[in-house]
N, C-alpha and C positions, 0 to 999 in steps of 0.2 A: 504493500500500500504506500511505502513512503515514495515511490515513484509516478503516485499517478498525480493527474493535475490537479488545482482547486476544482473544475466544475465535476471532476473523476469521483472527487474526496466529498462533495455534497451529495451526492447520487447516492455514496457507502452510506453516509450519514442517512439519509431519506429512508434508507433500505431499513437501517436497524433499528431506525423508530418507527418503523411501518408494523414491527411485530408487534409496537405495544398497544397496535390499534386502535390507533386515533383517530378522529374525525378526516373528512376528505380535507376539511374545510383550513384542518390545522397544521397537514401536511402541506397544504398548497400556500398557508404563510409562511412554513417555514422555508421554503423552497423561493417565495419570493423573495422576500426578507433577505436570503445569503444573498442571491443573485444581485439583486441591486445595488448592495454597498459596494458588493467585487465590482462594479460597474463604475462606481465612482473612485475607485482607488486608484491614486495618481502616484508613481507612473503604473501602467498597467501591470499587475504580476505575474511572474508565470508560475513559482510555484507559494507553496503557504507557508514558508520560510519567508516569503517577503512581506508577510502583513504582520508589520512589527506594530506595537505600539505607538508608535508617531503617525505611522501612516493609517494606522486605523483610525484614528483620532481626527486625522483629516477626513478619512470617507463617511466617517459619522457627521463629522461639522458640516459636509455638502447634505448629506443625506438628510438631517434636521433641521436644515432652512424652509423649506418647503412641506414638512410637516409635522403633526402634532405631536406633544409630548406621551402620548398614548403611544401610536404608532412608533416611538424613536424608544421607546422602552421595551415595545414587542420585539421589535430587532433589535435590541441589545439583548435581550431573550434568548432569540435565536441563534444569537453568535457566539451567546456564552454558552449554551448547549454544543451548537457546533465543536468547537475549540475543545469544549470538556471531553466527546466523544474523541479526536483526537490523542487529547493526551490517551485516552484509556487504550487506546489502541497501536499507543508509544508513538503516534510520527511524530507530536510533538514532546517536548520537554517541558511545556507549561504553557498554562492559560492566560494568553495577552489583554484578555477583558477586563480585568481590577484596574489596567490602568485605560481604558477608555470611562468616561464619566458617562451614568446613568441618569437619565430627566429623574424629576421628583414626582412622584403619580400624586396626582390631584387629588382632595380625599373626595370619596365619591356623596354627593349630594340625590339622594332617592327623588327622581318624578314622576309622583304617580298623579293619576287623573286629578283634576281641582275640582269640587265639588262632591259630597259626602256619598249621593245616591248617583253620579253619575255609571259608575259601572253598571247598575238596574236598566237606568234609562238607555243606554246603547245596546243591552243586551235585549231588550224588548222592542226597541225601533227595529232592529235587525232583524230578530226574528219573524216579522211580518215582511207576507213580498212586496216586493217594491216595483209598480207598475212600470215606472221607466226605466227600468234596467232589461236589456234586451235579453239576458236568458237569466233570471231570478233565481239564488238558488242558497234562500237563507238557513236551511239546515247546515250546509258547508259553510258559510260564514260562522254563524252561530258557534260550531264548532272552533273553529279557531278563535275567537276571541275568548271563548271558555277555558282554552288549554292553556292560553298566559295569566287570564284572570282568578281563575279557580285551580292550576296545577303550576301556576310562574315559570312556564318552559320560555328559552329563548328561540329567537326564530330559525339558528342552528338548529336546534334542538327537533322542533316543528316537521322541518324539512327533513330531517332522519328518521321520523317517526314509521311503521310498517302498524299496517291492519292488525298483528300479532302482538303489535306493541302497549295495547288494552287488555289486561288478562284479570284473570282469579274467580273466584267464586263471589257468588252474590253479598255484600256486606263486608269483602274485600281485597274489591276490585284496585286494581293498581295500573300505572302507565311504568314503561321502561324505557328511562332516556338514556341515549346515549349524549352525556355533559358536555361539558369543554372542557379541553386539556386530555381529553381520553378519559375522562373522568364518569364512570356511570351510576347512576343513581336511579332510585323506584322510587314513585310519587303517588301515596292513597290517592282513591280519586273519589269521592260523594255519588249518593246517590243521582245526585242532579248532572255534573257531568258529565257520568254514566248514559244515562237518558240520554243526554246530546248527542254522545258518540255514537249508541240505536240509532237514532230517528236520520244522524246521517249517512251514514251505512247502507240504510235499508233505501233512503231516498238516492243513493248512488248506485244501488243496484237495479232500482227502477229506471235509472238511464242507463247504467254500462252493462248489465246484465250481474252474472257470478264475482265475488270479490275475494281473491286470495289472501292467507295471514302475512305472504312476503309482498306482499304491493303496497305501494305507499299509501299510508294514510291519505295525506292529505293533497286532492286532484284539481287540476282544473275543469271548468266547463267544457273542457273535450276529452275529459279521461287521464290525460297526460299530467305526470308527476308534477305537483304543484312547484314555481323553481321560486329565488330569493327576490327579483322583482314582481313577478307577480304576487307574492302574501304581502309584500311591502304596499303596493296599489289596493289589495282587499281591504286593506286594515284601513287604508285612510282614507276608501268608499264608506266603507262603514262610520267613521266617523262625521264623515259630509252627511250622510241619508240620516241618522240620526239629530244631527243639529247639536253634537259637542266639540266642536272641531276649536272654539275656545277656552277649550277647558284641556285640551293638549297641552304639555309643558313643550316648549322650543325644542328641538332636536329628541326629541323621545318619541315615537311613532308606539311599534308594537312593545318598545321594550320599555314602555308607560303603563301597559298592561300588566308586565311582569312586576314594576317596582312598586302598582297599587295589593295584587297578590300579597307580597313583602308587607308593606306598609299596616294593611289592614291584621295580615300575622303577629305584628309585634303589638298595632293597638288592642287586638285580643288575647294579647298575654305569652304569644310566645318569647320562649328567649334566645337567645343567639344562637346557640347552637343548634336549635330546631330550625332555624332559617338558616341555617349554612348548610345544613342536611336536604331541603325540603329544596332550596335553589341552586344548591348544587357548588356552593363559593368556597372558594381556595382557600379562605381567609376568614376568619372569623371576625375579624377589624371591619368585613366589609356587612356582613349580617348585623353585626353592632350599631352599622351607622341607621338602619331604618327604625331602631329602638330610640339612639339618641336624639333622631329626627321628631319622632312622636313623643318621647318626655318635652320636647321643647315645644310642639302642638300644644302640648295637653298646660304648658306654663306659660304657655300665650293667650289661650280661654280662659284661666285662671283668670289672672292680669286683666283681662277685657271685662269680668264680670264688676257691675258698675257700683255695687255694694264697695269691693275693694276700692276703687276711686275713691267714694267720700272717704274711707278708712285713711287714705294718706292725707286726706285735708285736711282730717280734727290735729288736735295739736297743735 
């Protein structure tokens, strides 16, 4: 191995994480990820002997201008896995990543829907047809918006889903996600959920005919596997025909769905590590912040109740 090239040496790399099978989705960032910084590495290398610490530091600095701290963290990720597979595999002698600097991840701020019953109200606008939509077909909408609302799946998550992947007996039923990071986790699923996944099943079999336990869940209107723009487009139809499309937080589409899931868990008593289990998070720091987010709800309706206002005036 110590002979082959860098794009040789990613390929190995690809191969031996492929067995710890992970997402399509996480192999294909790791793969972008290497590619593009070796892209920006000045002079060009030839082999991985030349991406010393100085010069990586430069393909990072190009590579970070033009994007977010999110994404320069992902690829600093993926290159300190790289590098680590390396050494373990001896071509190198050590991992050059401690000395390129990592962005500082943002701590994450939960947004979930604004307004207490809007999850109701979208779920019942939806669920009736909708006359001007050229082929109507609210059982399948329905559905997805229940699987973020009521199970916190991401739209990863969604897209992986297979007809097999709702199972157990009656009282319970569970979904089997395949997570992020390769990470898999099972999700009780309610009565009511339940139901949804029925009624749209049986309303998908009344169009496509037989449905197997290995075909994706979730289809479009012509049968064919639902893909990542298309549930992007469903989700914020649904939110137009509804009439909550202000009560969206900025940059949160479907995964506003997931963070009211979240949200409404901790305002019912869960504690962090039922929401690190139930959404699947790496991090318990990151389940923690939807608790600290609702302590600080629940000390803002304190504070607003108007009894307490005259209480600071006497005196």
């Amino acid at each position: 191995m110590h002979d082959l090239s860098i794009a040789e040496l990613i390929d190995e790399f690809l191969a031996a994480r492929a067995t710890r099978k992970p997402s399509v989705h996480t192999l294909s960032a790791y793969r972008r990820d290497l590619h593009l910084v070796v892209q920006l590495v000045e002079p060009a290398p030839l082999t991985v002997s030349d991406l010393s610490p100085r010069v990586l530091r430069g393909a990072f600095a190009r590579f970070a201008a033009s994007r977010s701290p999110a994404s320069v963290s992902r690829a600093w990720s993926s290159w300190n896995a790289f590098f680590t597979f390396l050494v373990t595999e001896q071509v190198i002698p050590g991992n050059p990543m401690s000395a390129v600097d990592k962005p500082r991840q943002s701590v994450l701020v939960p947004k979930p829907l604004k307004g207490e019953d809007t999850p109701e109200v979208l779920l019942r606008a939806v669920s009736t047809a909708d006359d001007t939509q050229r082929d109507p077909w609210p059982e399948r909408d329905v559905v997805v918006l229940a699987l973020a609302l009521c199970a916190g799946l991401r739209l990863s998550e969604m897209l992986a889903l297979r007809v097999g992947s709702v199972s157990g007996r009656p009282g319970e039923r569970r979904v089997e996600v395949a997570g992020k990071g390769g990470r898999p986790r099972t999700v009780p699923i309610e009565s009511g959920l339940d139901a949804a996944v029925s009624r749209y099943l049986d309303s998908r079999r009344v169009r496509f005919g037989r449905v197997g336990a290995t075909a994706p869940l979730l289809v479009d209107r012509r049968g064919a596997a639902l893909q990542r723009g298309g549930l992007q487009y469903l989700v914020r139809s649904c939110y137009r025909r509804a009439g909550v499309g202000d009560r969206v937080p900025r940059g949160a589409q479907l995964h506003a769905l997931r963070h009211t899931f979240a949200t409404r868990l901790a305002e019912d008593g869960a504690n962090a590590s039922e929401i690190m289990r139930l959404l699947g998070h790496a991090s318990l720091a990151t389940s923690q912040s939807y608790i600290e987010v609702t302590a600080e709800q629940q000390r803002a309706a304190v504070q607003a109740n108007r009894t307490n206002r005259v209480l600071s005036e006497l005196g």
